[in-house]
LUMVOLO-205276 format. One line per 8 residues: number of its first residue (from 1); for each residue x, z, y of N, C-alpha, C, CB. Coordinates in nm, 3 decimals. Glycine has a CB too. Layout:
N
NUM> X:Z:Y:X:Z:Y:X:Z:Y:X:Z:Y; ... $
This chain:
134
1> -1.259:0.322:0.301:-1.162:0.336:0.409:-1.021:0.327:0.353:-1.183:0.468:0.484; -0.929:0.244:0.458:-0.804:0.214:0.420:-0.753:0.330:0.502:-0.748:0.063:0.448; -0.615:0.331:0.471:-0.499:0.408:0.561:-0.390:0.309:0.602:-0.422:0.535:0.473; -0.348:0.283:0.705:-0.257:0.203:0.765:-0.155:0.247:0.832:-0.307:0.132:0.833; 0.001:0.203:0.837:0.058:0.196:0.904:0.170:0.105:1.041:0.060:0.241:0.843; 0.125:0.182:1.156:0.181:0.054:1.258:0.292:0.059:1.289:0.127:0.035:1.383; 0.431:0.046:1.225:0.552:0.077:1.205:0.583:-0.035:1.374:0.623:0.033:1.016; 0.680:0.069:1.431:0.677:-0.039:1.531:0.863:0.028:1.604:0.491:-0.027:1.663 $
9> 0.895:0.010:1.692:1.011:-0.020:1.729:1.112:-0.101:1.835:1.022:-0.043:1.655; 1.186:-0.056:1.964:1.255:-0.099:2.055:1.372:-0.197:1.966:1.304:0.027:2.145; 1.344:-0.314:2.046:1.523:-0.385:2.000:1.549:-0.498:2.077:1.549:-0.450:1.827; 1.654:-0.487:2.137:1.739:-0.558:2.220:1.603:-0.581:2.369:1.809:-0.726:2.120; 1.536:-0.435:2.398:1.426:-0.424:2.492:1.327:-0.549:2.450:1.483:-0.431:2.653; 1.326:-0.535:2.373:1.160:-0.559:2.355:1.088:-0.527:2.206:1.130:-0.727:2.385; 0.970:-0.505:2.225:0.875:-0.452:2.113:0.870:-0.510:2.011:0.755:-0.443:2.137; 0.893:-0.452:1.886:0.866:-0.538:1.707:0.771:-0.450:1.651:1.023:-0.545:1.574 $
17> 0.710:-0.487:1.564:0.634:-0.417:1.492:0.707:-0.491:1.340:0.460:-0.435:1.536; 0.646:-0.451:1.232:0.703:-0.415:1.103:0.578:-0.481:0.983:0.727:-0.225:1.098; 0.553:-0.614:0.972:0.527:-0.690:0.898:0.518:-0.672:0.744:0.592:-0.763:0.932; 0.435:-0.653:0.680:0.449:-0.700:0.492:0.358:-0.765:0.440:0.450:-0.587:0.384; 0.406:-0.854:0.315:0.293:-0.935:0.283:0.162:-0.853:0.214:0.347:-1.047:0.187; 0.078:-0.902:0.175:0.010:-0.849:0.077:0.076:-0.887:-0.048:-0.125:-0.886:0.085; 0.022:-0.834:-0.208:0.086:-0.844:-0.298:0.004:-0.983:-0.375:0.098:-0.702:-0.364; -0.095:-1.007:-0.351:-0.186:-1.082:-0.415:-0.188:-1.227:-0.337:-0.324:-1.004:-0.417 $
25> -0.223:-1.201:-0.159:-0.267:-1.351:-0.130:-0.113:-1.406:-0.054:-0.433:-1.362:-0.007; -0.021:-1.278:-0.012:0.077:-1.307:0.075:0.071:-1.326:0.208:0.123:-1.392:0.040; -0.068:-1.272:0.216:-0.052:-1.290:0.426:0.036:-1.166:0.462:-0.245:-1.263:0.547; 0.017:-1.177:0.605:0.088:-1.062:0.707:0.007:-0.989:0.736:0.148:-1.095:0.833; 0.041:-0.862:0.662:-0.065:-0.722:0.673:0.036:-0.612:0.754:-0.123:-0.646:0.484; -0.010:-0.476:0.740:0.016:-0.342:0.765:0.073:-0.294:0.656:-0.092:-0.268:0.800; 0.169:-0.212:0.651:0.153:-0.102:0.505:0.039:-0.025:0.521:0.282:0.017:0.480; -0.033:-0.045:0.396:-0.199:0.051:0.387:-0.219:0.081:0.299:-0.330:0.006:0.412 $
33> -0.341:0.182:0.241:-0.338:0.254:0.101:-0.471:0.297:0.114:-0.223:0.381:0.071; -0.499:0.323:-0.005:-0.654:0.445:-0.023:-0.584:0.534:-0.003:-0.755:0.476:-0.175; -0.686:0.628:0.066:-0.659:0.768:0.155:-0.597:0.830:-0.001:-0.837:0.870:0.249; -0.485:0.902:0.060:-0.450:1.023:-0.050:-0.517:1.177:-0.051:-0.295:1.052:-0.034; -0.605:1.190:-0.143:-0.683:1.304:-0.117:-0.627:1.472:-0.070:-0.751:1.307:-0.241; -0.477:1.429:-0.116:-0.446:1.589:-0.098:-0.306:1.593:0.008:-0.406:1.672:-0.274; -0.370:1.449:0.124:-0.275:1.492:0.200:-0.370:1.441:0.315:-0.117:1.439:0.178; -0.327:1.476:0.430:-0.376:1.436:0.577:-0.368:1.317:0.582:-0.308:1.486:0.695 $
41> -0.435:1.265:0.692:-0.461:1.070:0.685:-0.299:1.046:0.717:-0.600:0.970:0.852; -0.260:1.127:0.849:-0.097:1.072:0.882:-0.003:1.036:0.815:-0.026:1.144:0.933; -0.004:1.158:0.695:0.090:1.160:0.610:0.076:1.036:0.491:0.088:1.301:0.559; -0.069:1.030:0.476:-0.061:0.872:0.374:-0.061:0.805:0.433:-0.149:0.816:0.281; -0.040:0.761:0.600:0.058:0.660:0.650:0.194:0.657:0.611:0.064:0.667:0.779; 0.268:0.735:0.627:0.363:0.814:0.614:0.416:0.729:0.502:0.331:0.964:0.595; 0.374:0.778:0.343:0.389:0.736:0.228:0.351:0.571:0.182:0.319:0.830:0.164; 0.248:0.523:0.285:0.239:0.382:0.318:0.370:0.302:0.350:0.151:0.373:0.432 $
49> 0.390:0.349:0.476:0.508:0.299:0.575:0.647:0.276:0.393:0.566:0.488:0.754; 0.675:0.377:0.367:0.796:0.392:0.289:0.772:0.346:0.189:0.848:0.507:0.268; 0.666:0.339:0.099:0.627:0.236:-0.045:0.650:0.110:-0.018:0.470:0.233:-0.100; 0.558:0.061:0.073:0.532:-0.084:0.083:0.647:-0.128:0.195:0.362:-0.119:0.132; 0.698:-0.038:0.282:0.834:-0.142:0.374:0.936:-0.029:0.355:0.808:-0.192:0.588; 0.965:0.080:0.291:1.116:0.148:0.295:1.125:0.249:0.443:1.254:0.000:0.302; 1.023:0.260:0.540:1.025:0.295:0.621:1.025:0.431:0.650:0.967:0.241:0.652; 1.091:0.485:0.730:1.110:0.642:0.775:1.096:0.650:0.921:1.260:0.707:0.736 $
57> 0.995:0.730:0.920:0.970:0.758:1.089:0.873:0.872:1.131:0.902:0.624:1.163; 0.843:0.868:1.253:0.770:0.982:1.265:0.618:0.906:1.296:0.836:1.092:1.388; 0.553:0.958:1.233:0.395:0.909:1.206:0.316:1.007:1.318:0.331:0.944:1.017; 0.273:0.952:1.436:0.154:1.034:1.546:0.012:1.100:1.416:0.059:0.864:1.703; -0.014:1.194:1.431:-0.078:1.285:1.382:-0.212:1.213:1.411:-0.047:1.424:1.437; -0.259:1.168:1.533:-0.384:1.072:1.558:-0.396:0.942:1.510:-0.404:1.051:1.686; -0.519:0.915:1.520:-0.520:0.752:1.465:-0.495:0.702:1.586:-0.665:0.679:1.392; -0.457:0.571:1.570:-0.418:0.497:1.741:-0.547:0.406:1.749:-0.239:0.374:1.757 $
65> -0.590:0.334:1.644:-0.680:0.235:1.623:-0.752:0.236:1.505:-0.624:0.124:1.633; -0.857:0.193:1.450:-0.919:0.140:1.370:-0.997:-0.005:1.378:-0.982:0.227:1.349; -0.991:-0.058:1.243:-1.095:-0.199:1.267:-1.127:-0.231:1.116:-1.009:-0.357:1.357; -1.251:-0.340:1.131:-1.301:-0.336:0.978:-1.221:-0.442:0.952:-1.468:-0.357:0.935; -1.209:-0.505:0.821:-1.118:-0.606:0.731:-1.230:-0.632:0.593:-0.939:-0.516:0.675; -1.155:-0.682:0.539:-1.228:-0.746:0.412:-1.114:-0.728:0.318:-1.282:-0.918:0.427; -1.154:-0.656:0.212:-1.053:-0.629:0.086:-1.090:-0.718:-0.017:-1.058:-0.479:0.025; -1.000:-0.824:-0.086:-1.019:-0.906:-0.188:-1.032:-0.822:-0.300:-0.920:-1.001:-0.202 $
73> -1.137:-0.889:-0.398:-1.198:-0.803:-0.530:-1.172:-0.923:-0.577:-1.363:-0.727:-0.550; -1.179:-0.871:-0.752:-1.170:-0.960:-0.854:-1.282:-1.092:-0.814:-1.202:-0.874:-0.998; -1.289:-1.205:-0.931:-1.362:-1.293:-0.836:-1.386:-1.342:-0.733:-1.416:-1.286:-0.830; -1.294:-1.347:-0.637:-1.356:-1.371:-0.500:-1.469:-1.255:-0.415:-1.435:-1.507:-0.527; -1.472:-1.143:-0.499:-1.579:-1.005:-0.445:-1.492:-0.965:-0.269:-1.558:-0.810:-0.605; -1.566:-0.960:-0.201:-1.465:-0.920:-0.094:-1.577:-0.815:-0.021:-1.396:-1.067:0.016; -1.509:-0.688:-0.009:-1.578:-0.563:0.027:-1.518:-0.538:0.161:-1.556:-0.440:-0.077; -1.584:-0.482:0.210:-1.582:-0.494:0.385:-1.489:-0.306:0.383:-1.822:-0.508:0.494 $
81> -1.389:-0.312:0.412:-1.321:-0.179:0.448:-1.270:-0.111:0.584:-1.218:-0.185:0.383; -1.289:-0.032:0.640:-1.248:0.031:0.753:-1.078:0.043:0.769:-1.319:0.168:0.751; -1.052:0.012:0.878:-0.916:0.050:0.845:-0.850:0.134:0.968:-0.830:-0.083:0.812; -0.765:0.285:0.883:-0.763:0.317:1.004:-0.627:0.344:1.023:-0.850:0.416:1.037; -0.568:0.312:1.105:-0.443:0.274:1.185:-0.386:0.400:1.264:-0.480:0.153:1.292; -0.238:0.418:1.208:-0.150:0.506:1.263:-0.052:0.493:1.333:-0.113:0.559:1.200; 0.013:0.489:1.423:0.156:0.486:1.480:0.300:0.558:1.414:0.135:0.547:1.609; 0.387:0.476:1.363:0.492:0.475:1.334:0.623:0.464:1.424:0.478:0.404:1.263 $
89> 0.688:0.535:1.479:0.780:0.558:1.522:0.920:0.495:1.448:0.763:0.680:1.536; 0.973:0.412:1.386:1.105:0.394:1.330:1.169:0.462:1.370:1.163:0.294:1.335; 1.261:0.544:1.254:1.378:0.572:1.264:1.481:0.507:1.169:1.377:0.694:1.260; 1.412:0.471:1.028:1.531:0.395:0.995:1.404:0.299:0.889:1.695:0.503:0.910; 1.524:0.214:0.836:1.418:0.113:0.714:1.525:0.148:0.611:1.385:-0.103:0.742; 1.505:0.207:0.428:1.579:0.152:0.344:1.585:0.070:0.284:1.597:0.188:0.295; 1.686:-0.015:0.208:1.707:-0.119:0.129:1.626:-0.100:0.021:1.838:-0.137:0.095; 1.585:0.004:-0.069:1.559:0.019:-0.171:1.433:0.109:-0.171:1.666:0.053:-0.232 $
97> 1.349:0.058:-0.194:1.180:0.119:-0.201:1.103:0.076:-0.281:1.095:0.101:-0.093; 0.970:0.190:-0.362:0.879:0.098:-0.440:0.820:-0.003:-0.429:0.807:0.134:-0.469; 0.805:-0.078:-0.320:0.773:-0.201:-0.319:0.812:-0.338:-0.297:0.719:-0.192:-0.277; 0.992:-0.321:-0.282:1.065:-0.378:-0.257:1.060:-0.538:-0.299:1.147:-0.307:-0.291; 1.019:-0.536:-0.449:1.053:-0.645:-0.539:0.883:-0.717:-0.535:1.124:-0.581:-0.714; 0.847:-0.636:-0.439:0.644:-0.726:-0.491:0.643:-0.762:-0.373:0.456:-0.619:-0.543; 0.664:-0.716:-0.186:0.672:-0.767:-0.117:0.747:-0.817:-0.003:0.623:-0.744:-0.119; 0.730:-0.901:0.117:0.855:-0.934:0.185:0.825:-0.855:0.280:0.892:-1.076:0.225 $
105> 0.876:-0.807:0.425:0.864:-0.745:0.500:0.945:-0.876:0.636:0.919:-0.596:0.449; 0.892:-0.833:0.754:0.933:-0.905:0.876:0.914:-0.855:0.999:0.879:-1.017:0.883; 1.069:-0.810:1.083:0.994:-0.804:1.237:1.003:-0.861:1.288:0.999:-0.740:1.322; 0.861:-0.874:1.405:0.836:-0.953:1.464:0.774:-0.908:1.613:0.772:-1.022:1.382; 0.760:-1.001:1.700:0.751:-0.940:1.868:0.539:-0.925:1.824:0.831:-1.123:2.060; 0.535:-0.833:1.891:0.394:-0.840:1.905:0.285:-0.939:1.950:0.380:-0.764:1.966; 0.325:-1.059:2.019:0.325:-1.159:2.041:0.286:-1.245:1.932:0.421:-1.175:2.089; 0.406:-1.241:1.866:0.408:-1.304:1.683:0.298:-1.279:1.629:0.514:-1.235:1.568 $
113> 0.295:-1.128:1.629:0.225:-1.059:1.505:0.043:-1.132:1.530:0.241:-0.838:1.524; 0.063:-1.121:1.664:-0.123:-1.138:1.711:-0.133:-1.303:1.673:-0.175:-1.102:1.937; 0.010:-1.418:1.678:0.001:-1.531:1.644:-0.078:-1.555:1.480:0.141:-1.575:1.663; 0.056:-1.445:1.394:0.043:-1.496:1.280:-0.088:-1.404:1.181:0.198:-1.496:1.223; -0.126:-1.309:1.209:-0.249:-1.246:1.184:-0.380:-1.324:1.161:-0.269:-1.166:1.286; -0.456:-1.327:1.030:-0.537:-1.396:1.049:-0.685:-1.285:0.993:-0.492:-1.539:0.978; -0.651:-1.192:1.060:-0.756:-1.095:1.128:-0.766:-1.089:1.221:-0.760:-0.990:1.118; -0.902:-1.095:1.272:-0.936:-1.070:1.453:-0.924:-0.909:1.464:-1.129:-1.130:1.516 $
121> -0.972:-0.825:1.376:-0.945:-0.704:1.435:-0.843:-0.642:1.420:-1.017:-0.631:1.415; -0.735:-0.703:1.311:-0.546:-0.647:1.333:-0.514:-0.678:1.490:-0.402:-0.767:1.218; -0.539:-0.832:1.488:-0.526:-0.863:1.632:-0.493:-0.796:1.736:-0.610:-0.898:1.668; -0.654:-0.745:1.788:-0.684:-0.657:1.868:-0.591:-0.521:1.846:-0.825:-0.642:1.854; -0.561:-0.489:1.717:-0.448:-0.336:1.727:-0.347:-0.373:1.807:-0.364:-0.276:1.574; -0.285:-0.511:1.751:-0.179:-0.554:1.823:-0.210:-0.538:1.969:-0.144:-0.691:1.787; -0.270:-0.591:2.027:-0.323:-0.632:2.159:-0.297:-0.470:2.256:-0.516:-0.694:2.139; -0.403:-0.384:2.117:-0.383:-0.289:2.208:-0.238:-0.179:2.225:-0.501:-0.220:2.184 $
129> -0.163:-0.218:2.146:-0.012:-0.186:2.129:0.036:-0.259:2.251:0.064:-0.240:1.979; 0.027:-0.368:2.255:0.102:-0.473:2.369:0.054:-0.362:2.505:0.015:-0.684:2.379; -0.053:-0.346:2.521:-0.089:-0.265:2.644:0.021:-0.162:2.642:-0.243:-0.196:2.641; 0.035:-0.038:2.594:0.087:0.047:2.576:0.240:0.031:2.619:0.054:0.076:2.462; 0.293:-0.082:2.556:0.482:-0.093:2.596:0.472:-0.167:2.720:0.605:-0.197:2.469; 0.347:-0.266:2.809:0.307:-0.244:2.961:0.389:-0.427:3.007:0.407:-0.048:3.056 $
């Protein structure tokens, strides 16, 4: 099981969510992590959100979503992982974070995100986010 975060955000009235590549193949992922054992799932969203995009916000205590994915292993090994998905509130993004220099970050309308995703079940998070802002 992964930990994810769905960094998301009002601008100029309408919905963005909060884009990063992966470090290895460069698609458009989530900030996500192996669970941190000595903290609550939220909070290693939390520490997700701000490693991998600089992000500060308030993380919903519930999961919003989950869906399975495929994690690349050495060789071409690809292990089937759960992923479970938090809501991120933005309050701010910094310039300067541990993951600054390994990946890019992008917002984009939810719309986008379900375009450029090439997971069917990120997708569907999106999808079910789009419901929610109505």
């Amino acid at each position: 099981m992964q930990i994810a975060a769905l960094c998301h955000r009002m601008r100029d009235g309408r919905a963005e969510v909060l884009l990063v590549t992966s470090k290895s193949t460069r698609r458009w992922i989530l900030p996500k992590g192996w669970p941190i054992l000595s903290h609550r799932a939220h909070r290693t969203a939390a520490i997700e959100a701000f490693e991998e995009a600089g992000v500060v916000g308030r993380v919903h205590k519930n999961p919003f979503a989950s869906f399975s994915s495929y994690k690349g292993g050495e060789a071409g090994l690809k292990i089937r992982t759960e992923i479970l998905v938090f809501l991120v509130d933005v309050d701010s993004v910094a310039e300067e974070f541990p993951d600054s220099a390994e990946r890019d970050s992008r917002w984009v309308s939810i719309e986008e995100a379900i375009k450029i995703t090439n997971d069917s079940g990120l997708a569907d998070v999106f999808r079910k986010l789009e419901h929610l802002y109505g």
